[in-house]
C-alpha positions as CSV (number, residue, x, y, z in Angstrom):
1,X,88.7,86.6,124.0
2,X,90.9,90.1,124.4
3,X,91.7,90.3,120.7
4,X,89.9,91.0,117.9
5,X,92.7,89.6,115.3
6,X,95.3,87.2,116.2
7,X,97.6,85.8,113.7
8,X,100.3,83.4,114.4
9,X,103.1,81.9,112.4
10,X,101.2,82.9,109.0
11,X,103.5,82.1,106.2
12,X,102.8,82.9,102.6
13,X,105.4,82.0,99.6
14,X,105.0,83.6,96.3
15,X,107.7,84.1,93.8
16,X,110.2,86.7,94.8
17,X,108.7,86.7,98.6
18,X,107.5,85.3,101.1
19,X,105.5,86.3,105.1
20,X,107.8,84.5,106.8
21,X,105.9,83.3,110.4
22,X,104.1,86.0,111.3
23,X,102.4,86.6,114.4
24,X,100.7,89.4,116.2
25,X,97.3,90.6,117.6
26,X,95.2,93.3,117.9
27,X,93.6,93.6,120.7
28,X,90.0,95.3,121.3
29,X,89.4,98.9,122.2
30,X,92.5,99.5,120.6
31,X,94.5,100.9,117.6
32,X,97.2,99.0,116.4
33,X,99.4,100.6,113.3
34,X,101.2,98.4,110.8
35,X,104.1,100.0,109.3
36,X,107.0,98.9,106.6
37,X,108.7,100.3,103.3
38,X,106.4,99.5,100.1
39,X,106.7,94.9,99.4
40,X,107.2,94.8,103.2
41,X,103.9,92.1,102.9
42,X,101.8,94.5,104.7
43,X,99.0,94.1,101.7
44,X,99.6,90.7,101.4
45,X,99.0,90.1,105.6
46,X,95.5,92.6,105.3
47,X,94.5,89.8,102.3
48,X,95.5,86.9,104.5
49,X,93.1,88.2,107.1
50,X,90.4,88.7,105.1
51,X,90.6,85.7,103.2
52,X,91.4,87.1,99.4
53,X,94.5,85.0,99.5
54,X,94.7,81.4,100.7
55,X,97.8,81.3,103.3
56,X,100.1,78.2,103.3
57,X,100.3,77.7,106.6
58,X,99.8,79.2,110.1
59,X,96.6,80.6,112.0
60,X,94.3,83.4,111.8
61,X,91.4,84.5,114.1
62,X,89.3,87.3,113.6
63,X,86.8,87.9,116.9
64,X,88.1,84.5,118.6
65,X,87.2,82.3,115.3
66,X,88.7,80.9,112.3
67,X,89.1,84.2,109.7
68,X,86.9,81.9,107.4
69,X,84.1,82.3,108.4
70,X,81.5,83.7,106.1
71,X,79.9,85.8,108.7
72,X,83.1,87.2,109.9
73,X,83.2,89.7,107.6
74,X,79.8,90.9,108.5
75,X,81.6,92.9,111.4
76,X,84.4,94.1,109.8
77,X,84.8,97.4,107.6
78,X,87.6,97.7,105.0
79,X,88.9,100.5,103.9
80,X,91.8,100.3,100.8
81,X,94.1,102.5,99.0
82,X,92.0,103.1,95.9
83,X,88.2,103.7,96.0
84,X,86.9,100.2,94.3
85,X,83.4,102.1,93.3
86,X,82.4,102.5,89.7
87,X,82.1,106.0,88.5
88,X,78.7,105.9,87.1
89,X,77.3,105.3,90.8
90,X,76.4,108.1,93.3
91,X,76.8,108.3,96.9
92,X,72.7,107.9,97.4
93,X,73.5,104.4,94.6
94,X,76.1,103.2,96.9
95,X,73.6,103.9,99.7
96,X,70.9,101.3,98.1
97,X,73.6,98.7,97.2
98,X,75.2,98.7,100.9
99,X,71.6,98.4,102.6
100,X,71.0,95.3,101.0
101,X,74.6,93.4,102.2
102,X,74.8,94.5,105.4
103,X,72.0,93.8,108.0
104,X,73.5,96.6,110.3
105,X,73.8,99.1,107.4
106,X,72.8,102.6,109.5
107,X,71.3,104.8,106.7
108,X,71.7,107.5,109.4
109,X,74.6,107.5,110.5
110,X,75.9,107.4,106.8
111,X,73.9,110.4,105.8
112,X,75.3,111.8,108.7
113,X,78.9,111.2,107.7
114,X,78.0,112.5,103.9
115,X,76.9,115.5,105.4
116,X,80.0,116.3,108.0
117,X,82.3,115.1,105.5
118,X,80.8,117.3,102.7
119,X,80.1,114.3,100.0
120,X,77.7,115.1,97.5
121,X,74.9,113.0,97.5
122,X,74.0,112.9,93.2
123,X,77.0,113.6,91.7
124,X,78.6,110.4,89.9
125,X,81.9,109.3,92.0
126,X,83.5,109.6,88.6
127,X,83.2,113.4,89.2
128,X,85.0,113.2,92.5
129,X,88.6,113.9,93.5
130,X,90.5,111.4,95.1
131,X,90.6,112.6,98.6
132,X,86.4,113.2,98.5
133,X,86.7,109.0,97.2
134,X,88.7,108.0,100.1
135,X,86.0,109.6,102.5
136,X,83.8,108.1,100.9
137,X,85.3,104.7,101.3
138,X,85.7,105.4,104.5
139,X,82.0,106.5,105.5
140,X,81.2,103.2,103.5
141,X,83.2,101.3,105.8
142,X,82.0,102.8,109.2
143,X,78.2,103.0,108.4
144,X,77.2,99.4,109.1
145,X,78.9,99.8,112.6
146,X,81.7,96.9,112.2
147,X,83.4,96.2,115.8
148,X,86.8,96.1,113.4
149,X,88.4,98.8,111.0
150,X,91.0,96.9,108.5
151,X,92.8,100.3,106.8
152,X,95.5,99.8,104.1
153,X,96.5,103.4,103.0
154,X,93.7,105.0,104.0
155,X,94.4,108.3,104.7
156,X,96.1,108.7,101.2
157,X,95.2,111.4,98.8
158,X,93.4,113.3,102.0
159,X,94.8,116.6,103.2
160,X,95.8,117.7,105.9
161,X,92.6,119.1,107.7
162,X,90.7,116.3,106.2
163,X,93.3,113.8,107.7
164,X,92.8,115.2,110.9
165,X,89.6,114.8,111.1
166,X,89.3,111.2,109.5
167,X,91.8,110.1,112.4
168,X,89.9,111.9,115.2
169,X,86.7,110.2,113.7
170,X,88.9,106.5,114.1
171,X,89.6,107.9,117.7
172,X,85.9,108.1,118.5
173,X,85.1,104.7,117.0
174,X,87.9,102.8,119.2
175,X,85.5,104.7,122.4
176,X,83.3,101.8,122.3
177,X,85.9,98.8,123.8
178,X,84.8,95.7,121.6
179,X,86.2,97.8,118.7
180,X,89.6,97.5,117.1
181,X,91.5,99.5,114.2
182,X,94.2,97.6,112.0
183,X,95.6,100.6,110.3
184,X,98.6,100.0,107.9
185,X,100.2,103.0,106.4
186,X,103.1,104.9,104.9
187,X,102.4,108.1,106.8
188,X,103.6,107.3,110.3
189,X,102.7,110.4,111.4
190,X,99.0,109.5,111.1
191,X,100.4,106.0,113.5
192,X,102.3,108.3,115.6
193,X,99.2,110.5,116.6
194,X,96.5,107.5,117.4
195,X,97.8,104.5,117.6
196,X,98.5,102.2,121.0
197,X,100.5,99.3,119.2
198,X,102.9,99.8,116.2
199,X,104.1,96.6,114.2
200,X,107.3,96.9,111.8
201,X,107.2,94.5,109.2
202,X,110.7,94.5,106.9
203,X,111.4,91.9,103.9
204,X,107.7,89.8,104.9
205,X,109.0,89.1,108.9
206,X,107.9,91.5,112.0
207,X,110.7,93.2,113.3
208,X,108.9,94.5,116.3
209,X,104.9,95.1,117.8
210,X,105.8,97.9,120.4
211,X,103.6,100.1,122.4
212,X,103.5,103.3,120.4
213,X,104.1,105.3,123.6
214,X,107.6,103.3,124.4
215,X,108.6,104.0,121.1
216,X,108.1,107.8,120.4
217,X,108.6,108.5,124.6
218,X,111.8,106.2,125.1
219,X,113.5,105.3,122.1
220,X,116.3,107.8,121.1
221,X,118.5,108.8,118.4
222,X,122.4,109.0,120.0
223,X,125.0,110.9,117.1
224,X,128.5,110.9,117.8
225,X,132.0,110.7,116.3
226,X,133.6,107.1,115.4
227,X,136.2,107.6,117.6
228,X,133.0,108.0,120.7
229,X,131.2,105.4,118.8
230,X,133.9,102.9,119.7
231,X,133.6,103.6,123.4
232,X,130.4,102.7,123.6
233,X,128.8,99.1,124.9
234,X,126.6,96.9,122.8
235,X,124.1,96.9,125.3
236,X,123.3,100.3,125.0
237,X,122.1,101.1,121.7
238,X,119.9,98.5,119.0
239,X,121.3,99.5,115.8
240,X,123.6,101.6,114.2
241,X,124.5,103.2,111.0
242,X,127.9,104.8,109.6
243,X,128.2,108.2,107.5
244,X,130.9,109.7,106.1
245,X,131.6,111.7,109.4
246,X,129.8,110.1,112.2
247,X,127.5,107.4,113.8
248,X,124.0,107.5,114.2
249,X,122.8,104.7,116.9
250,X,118.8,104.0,117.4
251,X,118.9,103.8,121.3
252,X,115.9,101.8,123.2
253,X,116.3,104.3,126.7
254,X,117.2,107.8,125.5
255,X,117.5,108.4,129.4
256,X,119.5,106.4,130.5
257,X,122.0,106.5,127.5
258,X,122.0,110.2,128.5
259,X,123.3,109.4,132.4
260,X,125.7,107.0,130.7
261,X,127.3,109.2,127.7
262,X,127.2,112.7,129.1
263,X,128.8,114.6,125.9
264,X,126.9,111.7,123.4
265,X,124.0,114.3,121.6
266,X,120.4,112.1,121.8
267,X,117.7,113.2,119.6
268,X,114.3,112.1,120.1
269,X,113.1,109.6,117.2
270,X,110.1,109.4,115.3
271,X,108.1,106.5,114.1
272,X,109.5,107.1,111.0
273,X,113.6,107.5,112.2
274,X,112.9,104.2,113.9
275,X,111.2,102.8,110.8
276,X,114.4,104.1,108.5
277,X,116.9,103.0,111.2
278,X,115.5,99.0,110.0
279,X,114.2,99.8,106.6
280,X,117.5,101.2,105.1
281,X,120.1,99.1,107.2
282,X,122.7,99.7,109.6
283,X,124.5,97.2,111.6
284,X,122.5,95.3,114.8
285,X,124.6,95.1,118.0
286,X,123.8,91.3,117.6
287,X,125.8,91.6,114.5
């Protein structure tokens, strides 16, 4: 067993939308980011997985067994968008209520956190900002040891500095090779700096689960005039899109493309140009 989730042809009709046969995996000791525009069906896949929605069809395994399980989620920590903790509690109330659920709770290691992380131990999470909630959420998830992170927006609301150091804290816990991180998010740069795998999901299918390095080190952006644009072969670029006065074309070997089209400009392309090239349409050379 390599993989800590695997999830094949999971469907999932609601009105409006539907996961249309969705597969991937995540494999351990590694980091695997899930991107998509806003009703992609990344939430409703994290729910799927952890069994808060019932799937019509399709399979899910979570550590080599059925997601089902009760005492699955005994190894997994969740971290969501919004801090589900009611105000009145404290970090220290929290603490107490944790202990009891999970039988690996580390009371150490989540003082530790507190402390490097600068959350006040007595003050009522009502009293908090949002970014000191999300570290909290986040300490909360890591401090019973799970072998498998599930984030969905995690990193919202944090700043900068903070972000950095949440995602070098995700970098240390992937160390130990049993452990995996599902991390979906809106800020690919957070995917672009630590992630192995990337995942597009568009309109509830998967578009692509790439090695992140083959997308930020190869992929390119090629821009040229119509009249250029017309010269060049299908087999050379994925997608295109048309502006007023030229042609933008996501390219899967910027290097090669270069050799080919000498005079052709090719930009290198983020996680998030790659994203947009799907997201906001263009024409597919399959088209």
């Amino acid at each position: 067993m390599d993989n800590n989730i695997l999830v094949q042809n999971l469907c999932k009709q609601f009105e409006g939308f539907s996961l249309d046969n969705v597969s991937f995996k995540v494999p351990k000791g590694r980091i695997v980011g899930f991107i998509g525009e806003n009703g992609a069906g990344k939430s409703t896949t994290i729910n799927l997985i952890l069994n808060e929605l019932n799937k019509d069809s399709g399979q899910i395994q979570v550590f080599g067994i059925d997601h089902t399980i009760p005492t699955v989620k005994e190894n997994i920590g969740v971290v969501f968008d919004e801090c589900n903790f009611h105000d009145v509690f404290t970090a220290t109330d929290i603490e107490k209520i944790l202990k009891g659920i999970y039988k690996t709770w580390d009371s150490n290691l989540f003082l530790q956190y507190l402390k490097k992380f600068k959350i006040p131990t007595k003050k009522t999470i009502g009293t908090f900002s949002k970014g000191m909630k999300m570290k909290l959420s986040i300490i909360c998830a890591m401090s019973h040891r799970p072998k498998l992170l599930i984030l969905d927006e995690a990193t919202t609301g944090l700043d900068p500095v903070v972000r950095d150091e949440v995602l070098d804290l995700f970098l240390e816990f992937i160390q130990d090779e049993d452990c995996s991180i599902f991390f979906s998010s809106h800020i690919t740069s957070d995917i672009q700096k630590i992630a192995d795998y990337v995942i597009l999901i568009h309109q509830g299918k998967i578009i692509f689960e790439e090695q992140k390095d083959n997308l930020v080190y190869n992929y390119g952006v090629a821009k040229c005039g119509k009249e250029k644009f017309a010269q060049l072969s299908s087999d050379d670029y994925i997608i295109h899109r048309t502006t007023n006065m030229s042609v933008e074309c996501l390219v899967h070997d910027k290097e090669a493309f270069k050799r080919k089209y000498k005079n052709i400009i090719v930009d290198n392309a983020t996680l998030e140009d790659i994203m947009l090239f799907y997201v906001k349409g263009g024409t597919s050379c399959e088209d």
